[in-house]
N, C-alpha and C positions, 0 to 999 in steps of 0.2 A: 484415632480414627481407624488404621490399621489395626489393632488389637479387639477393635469392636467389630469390625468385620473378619478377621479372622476367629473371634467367637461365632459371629453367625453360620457360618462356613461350617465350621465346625457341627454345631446343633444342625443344620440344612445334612450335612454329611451325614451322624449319627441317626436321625431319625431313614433317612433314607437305607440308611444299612440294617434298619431294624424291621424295617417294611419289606425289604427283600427279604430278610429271614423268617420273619414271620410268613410271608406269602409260601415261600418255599418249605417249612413248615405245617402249611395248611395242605401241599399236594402233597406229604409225606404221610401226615399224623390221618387213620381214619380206623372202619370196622376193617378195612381191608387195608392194612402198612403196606407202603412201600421206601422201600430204602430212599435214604436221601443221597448217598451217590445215584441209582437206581435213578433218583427224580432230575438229578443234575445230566445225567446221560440221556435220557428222554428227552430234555428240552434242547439240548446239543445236535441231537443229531435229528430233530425235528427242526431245526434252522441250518446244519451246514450238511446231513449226511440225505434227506432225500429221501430216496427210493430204497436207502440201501444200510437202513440204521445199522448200529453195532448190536451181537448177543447178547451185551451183558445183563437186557431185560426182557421180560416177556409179553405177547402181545395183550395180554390180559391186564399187566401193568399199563402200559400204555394206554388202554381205554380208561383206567382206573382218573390217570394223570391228568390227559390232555381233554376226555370229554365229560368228566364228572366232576371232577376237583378243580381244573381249571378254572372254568365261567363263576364257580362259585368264589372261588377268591379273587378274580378280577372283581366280579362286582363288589363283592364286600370292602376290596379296595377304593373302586370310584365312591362308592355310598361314602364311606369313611372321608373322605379327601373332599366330598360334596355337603358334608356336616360341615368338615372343620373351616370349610372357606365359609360356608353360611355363618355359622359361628361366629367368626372373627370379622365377616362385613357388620354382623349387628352389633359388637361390641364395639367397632369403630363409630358406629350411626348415632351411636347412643353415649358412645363413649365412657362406658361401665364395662371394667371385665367382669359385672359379674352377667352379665347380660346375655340371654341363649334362647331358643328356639321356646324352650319349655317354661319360662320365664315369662315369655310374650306372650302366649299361648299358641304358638303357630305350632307346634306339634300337635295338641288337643285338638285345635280347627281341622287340620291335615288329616288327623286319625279320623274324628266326628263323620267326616265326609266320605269316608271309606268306609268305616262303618255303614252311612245311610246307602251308599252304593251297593252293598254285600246287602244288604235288609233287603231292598226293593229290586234292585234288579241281576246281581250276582254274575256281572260283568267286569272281567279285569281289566279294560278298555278302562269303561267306564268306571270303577275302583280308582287308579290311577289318576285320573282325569277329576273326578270328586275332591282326592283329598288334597290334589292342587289348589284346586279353588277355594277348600276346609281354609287351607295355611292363609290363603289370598287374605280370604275375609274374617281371619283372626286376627292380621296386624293392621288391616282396614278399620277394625269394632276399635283394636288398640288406640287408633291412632284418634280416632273420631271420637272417642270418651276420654282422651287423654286433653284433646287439643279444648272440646267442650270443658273442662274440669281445667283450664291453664295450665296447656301440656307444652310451654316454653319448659317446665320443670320436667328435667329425665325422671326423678322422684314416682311425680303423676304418671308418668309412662309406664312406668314400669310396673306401678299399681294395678294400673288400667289391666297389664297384660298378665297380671297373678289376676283378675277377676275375669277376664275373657278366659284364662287357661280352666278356673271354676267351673265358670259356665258350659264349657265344652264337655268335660268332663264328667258335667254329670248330665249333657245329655247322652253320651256314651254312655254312660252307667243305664240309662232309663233305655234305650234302644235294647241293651242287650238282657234287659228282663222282660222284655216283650219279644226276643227273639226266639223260634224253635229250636228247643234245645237238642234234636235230634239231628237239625243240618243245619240253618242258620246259625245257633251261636256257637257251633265247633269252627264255624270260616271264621268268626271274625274274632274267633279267640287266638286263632290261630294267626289270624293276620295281622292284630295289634300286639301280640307277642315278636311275631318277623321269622322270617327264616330265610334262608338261602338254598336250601334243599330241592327245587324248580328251577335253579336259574340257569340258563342253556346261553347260547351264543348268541340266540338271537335274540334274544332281552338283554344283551351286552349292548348288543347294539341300538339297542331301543334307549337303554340309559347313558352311552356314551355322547350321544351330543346332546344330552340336556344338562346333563354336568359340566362339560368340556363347555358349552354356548355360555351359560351364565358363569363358570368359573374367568372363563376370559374377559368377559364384560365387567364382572368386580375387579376385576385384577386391574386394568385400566380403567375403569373408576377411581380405583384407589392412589393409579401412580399416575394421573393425570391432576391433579391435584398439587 
């Protein structure tokens, strides 16, 4: 029992050390490098020095750091960490590792609804707030042609959510050959591909309690059990 949790420990430790490097990697590596001491001195003295940083960067670096490259790897951080908890809640639900997002169709629904958002009304609000309810009613369709079809079998389930994921799919496909190829479908090529290149602090904070809310509610779903 000690030998198994000190493997976990371990894997919990190693990924966490790769996460910091990579993040600290992310405000290093760009069109504009900047040193990774350089980046390690930035954040240092943006938490103990104040008013009164050290030389050894420039103020240009520091925009570079803290209001460009920042927000972009926090978020791509919580994103990451809010896949992998979703991830691993539905492999446990289902109890199939092979079991994900894209699988169910809750990506394709999610995406579908972003899409029909970016079509009709070209509201990031309302984007956002679409492909939420996409996912809803992706594993909703799942659940309701799985259970119809004797969805006691994960089998059936999973069928169900390779045909919902189908279906989504291609009405994504059919939206964006009716879309204007001159503004409409550069957004939502652009948006179903992803990017991080817009992300500011305060769409940090827009996604941090929706990550953080439902991460804690699986987490004690899981260890209450």
């Amino acid at each position: 029992m000690n030998m198994l949790k000190l493997k976990k420990g371990g894997v919990w430790g190693a990924g966490l050390f790769l996460l910091l490097a990579m993040m600290l990697a992310g405000l290093s590596i760009g069109r504009y490098p900047v040193a990774l001491g350089h980046v390690w001195q930035i954040l240092l003295d943006v938490v103990f020095a104040g008013d009164n940083p050290s030389p050894g960067w420039s103020p240009t670096d520091g925009k570079v750091v803290l209001y460009v490259r920042m927000p972009r790897v926090l978020i791509a951080a919580l994103v990451g960490a809010g896949l992998a908890v979703s991830g691993a809640a539905l492999q446990g639900i289902f109890k199939n590792p092979l079991v994900g997002p894209q699988i169910l169709g809750v990506s394709s629904g999610a995406a579908f609804g972003g899409v029909l958002a970016i079509f009709f009304f070209s509201s990031m609000i309302l984007t956002v707030s679409m492909a939420f309810l996409g996912g809803v009613a992706a594993i909703f369709l799942v659940f309701l042609l799985g259970f119809r079809r004797g969805g006691e079998s994960l089998l059936i389930l999973i069928l169900a959510g390779v045909v919902i994921n189908a279906f989504f799919a291609a009405l994504i496909s059919l939206m964006t050959y009716f879309a204007d190829p001159n503004n409409t479908l550069q957004a939502i090529v652009f948006w179903l591909m992803g990017s991080f290149a817009t992300a500011t602090y305060e769409k940090l904070w827009l996604v941090l309690p929706a990550i953080l809310l439902c991460s804690l509610l699986i987490f004690y779903a899981a260890f209450s059990h």
